[in-house]
ZAMARGU-4260 file (C-alpha; in steps of 0.2 Angstrom, whole numbers, plus 5000, padded with zeros to 4 digits):
<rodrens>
0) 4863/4785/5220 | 4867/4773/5207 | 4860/4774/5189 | 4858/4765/5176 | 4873/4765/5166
5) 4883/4764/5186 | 4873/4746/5186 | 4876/4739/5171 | 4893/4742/5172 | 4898/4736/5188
10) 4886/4721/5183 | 4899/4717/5166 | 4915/4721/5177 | 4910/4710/5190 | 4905/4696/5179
15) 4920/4696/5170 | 4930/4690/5187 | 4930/4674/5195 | 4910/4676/5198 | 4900/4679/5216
20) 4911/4671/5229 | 4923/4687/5225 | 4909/4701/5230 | 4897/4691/5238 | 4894/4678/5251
25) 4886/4663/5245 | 4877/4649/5252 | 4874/4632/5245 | 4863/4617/5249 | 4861/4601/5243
30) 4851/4596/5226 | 4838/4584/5229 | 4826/4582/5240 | 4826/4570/5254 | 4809/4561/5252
35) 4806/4550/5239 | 4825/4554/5229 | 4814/4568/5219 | 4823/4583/5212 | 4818/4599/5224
40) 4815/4614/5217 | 4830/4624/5219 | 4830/4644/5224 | 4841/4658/5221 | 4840/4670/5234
45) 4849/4687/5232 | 4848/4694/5249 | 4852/4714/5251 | 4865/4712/5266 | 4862/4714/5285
50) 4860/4733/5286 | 4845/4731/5303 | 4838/4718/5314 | 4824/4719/5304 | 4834/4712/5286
55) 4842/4699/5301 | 4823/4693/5302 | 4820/4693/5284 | 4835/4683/5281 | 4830/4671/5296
60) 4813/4669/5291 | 4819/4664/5272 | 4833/4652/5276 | 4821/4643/5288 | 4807/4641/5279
65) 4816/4634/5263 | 4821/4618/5270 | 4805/4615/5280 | 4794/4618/5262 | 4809/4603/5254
70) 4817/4617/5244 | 4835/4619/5240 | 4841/4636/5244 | 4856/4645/5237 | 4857/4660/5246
75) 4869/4677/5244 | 4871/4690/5253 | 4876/4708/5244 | 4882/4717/5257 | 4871/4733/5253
80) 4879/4735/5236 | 4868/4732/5220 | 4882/4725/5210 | 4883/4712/5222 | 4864/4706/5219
85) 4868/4709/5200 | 4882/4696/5202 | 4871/4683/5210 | 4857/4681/5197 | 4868/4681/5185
90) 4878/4667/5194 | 4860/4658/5197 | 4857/4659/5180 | 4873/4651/5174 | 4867/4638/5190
95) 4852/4636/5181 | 4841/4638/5196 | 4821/4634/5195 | 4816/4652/5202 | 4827/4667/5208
100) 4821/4678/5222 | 4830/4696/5227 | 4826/4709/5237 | 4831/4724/5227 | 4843/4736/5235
105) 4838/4752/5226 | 4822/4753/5211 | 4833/4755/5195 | 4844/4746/5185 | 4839/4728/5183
110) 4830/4727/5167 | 4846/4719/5158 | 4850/4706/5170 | 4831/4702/5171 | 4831/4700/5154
115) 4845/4686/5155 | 4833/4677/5168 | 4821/4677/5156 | 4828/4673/5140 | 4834/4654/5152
120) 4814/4653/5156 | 4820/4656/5172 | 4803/4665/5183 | 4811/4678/5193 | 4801/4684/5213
125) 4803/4700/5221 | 4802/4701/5239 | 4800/4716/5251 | 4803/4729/5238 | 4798/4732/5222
130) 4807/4737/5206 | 4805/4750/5192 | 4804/4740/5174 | 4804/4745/5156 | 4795/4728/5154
135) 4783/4722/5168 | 4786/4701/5162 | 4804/4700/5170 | 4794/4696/5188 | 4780/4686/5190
140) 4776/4694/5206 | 4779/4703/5224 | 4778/4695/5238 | 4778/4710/5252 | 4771/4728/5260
145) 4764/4742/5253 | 4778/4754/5258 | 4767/4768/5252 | 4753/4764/5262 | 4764/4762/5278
150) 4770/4781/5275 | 4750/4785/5277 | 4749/4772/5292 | 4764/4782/5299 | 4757/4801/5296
155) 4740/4794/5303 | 4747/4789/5318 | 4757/4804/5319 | 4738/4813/5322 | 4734/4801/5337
160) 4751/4804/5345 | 4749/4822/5344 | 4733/4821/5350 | 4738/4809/5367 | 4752/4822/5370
165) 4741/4835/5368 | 4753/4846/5359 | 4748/4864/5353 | 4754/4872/5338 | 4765/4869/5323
170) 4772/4852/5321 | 4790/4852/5315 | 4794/4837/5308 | 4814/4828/5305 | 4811/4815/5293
175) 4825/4799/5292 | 4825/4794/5275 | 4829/4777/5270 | 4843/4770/5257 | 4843/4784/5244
180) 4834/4774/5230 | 4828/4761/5237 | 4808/4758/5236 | 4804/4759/5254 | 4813/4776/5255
185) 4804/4781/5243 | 4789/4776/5246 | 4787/4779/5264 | 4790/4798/5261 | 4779/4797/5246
190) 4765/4791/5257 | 4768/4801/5272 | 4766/4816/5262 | 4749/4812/5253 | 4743/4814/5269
195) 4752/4829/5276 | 4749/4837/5260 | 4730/4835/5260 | 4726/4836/5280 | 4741/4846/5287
200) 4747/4858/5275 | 4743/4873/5289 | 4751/4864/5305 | 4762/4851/5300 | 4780/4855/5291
205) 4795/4844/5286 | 4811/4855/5292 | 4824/4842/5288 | 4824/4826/5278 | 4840/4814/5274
210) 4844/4796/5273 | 4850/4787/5287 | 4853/4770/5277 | 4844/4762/5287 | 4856/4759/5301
215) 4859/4764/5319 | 4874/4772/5316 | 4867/4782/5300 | 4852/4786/5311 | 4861/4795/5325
220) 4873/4805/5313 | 4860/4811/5302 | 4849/4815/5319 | 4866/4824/5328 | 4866/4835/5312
225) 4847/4841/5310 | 4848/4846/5328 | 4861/4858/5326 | 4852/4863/5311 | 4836/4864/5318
230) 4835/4864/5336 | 4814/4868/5335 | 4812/4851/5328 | 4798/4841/5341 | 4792/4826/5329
235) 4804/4813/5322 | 4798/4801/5308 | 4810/4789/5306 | 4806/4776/5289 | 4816/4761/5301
240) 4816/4757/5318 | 4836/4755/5319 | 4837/4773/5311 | 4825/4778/5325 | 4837/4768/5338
245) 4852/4779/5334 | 4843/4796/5334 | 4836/4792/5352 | 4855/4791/5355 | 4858/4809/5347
250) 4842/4817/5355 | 4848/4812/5373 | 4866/4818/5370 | 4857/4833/5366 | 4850/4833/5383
255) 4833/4832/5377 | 4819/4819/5378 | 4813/4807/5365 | 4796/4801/5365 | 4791/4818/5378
260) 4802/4833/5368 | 4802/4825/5352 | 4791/4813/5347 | 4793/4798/5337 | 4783/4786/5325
265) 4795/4771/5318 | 4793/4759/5304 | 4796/4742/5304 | 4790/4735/5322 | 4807/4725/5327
270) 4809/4720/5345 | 4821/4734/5350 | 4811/4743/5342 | 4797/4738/5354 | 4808/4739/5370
275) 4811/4757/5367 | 4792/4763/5366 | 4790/4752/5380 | 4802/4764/5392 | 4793/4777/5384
280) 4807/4785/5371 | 4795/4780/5355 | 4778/4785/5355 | 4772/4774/5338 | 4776/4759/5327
285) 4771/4755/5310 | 4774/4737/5307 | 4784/4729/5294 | 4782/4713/5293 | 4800/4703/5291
290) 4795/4685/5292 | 4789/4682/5273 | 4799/4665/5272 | 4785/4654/5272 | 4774/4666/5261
295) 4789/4665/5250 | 4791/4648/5246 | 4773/4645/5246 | 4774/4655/5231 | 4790/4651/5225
300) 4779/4631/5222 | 4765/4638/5213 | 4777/4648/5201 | 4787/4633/5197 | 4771/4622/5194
305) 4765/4636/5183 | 4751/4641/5195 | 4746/4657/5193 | 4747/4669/5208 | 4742/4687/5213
310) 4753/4701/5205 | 4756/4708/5222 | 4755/4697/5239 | 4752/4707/5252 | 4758/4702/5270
315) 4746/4706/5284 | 4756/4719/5295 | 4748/4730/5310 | 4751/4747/5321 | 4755/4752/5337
320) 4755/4763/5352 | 4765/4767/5365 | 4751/4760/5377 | 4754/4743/5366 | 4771/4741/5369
325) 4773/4733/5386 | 4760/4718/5379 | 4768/4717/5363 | 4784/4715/5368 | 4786/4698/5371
330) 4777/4693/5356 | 4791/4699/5345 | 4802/4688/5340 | 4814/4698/5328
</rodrens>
């Protein structure tokens, strides 16, 4: 993980170069709006990369929803490395952009940048995760889930799984860890033990816990490894569906079944996702909602105009069984 002192430096090393088209991509748009000649608000959105279908959603739903709300978008991608999101607020702030918007890769490390934003009287948004802040007026709000609150969604539905399987005894549990840092991570497992911790202290026992990242890939290694450390293990809890994905790969390969041998509660409620618990291999779904575009720049407006909105907005998210997955399925569209 990244601290402090890592950020701030990569932030002035990458500042110093040519700007964000060297470390990030950067997408442009025009700077006035089509009806009536009047100046549209312009938006600086610091996207964290494409790690999952689910961020693919995310970045979907943001990019659409900008020009149907008469917005100009300038949108980066950091390619999952903080620096990268450091570079472009700094390069929206020297754009002089209305309102910056990012989705923070990891919880630390963005005080000084923030403070930059601030000092232009620019309003900064955070979207899907949140940030840790020696100074809670470098944001003017959230827009997204309550990541803590989806951990106890997921150990909740772990109880109704258990119960539908009809499994006896102790519950040995492999926990896929998100990006290390980052405020889903860490607040999926935070939630997820509050209520292990206080209902299941006698039957239920996490036996392995990494981070995946948040990929396929990531999600199948990691999985490979805990089963050859802990070959017992009978519940996954995976804090992504993509993670989830790659460890079904690993638990076949280990010639065992997922969704029967070991079962599986996901986060995040993509339609791959969905596919799987349809054929059986995931047995739960948290959701996650991706699609906060619209919720975005319906916020982004009243920030601008000085309207004053919640601290925290809240998208409206739901869970699901297996037995829900067949019906669901083709209402996903991410």
């Amino acid at each position: 993980m990244l601290n402090r002192r890592n950020f701030l430096t990569a932030a002035v090393g990458v500042a110093a170069t040519a700007g964000l088209a060297a470390c990030a991509k950067e997408d442009g748009g025009p700077s006035d709006s089509s009806s009536g000649g009047s100046k549209a608000i312009t938006l600086g959105f610091a996207q964290t990369g494409s790690e999952s279908g689910w961020r693919t959603a995310n970045t979907d739903s943001v990019k659409a929803a900008a020009p149907e709300a008469g917005i100009n978008l300038k949108f980066s991608d950091a390619q999952g490395k903080p620096e990268n999101q450091i570079s472009a607020i700094r390069s929206y702030i020297a754009q002089g952009v209305d309102v910056i918007a990012f989705s923070p890769l990891v919880v630390k490390g963005w005080d000084a940048v923030l403070k930059e934003a601030k000092a232009k009287n620019i309003p900064v948004v955070l979207t899907d995760r949140s940030i840790e802040t020696s100074d809670d007026s470098l944001y003017v709000t959230l827009v997204g889930s309550d990541f803590t609150d989806e951990g106890r969604r997921a150990a909740k539905i772990l109880e109704k799984v258990l119960e539908k399987a009809g499994h006896k005894g102790k519950v040995k549990i492999a926990q896929l860890e998100g990006t290390t840092g980052a405020a889903p991570a860490i607040e999926r497992a935070k939630g997820f033990k509050e209520v292990m911790d206080a209902e299941h202290k006698d039957d239920w026992e996490i036996v392995a816990s990494q981070s995946g990242d948040f990929t396929r890939a990531g999600g199948k290694q990691v999985m490979q490894a805990f089963l050859q450390s802990n070959p017992d293990i009978n519940v996954l809890y995976a804090h992504n569906d993509d993670m989830g994905l790659g460890a079904i790969q690993a638990i076949e390969a280990a010639g065992k079944k997922p969704g029967k041998d070991i079962l599986i509660v996901t986060v995040d409620g993509v339609k791959d996702g969905f596919a799987a618990m349809a054929e059986g291999k995931i047995n739960a779904i948290i959701e996650c909602n991706p699609l906060l575009g619209p919720q975005l720049m319906e916020v982004v407006k009243k920030v601008k105009n000085g309207e004053k909105v919640d601290r925290w907005v809240k998208t409206k998210e739901s869970d699901f069984m297996q037995d829900q997955a067949k019906a669901e399925l083709p209402n996903r569209k991410y």
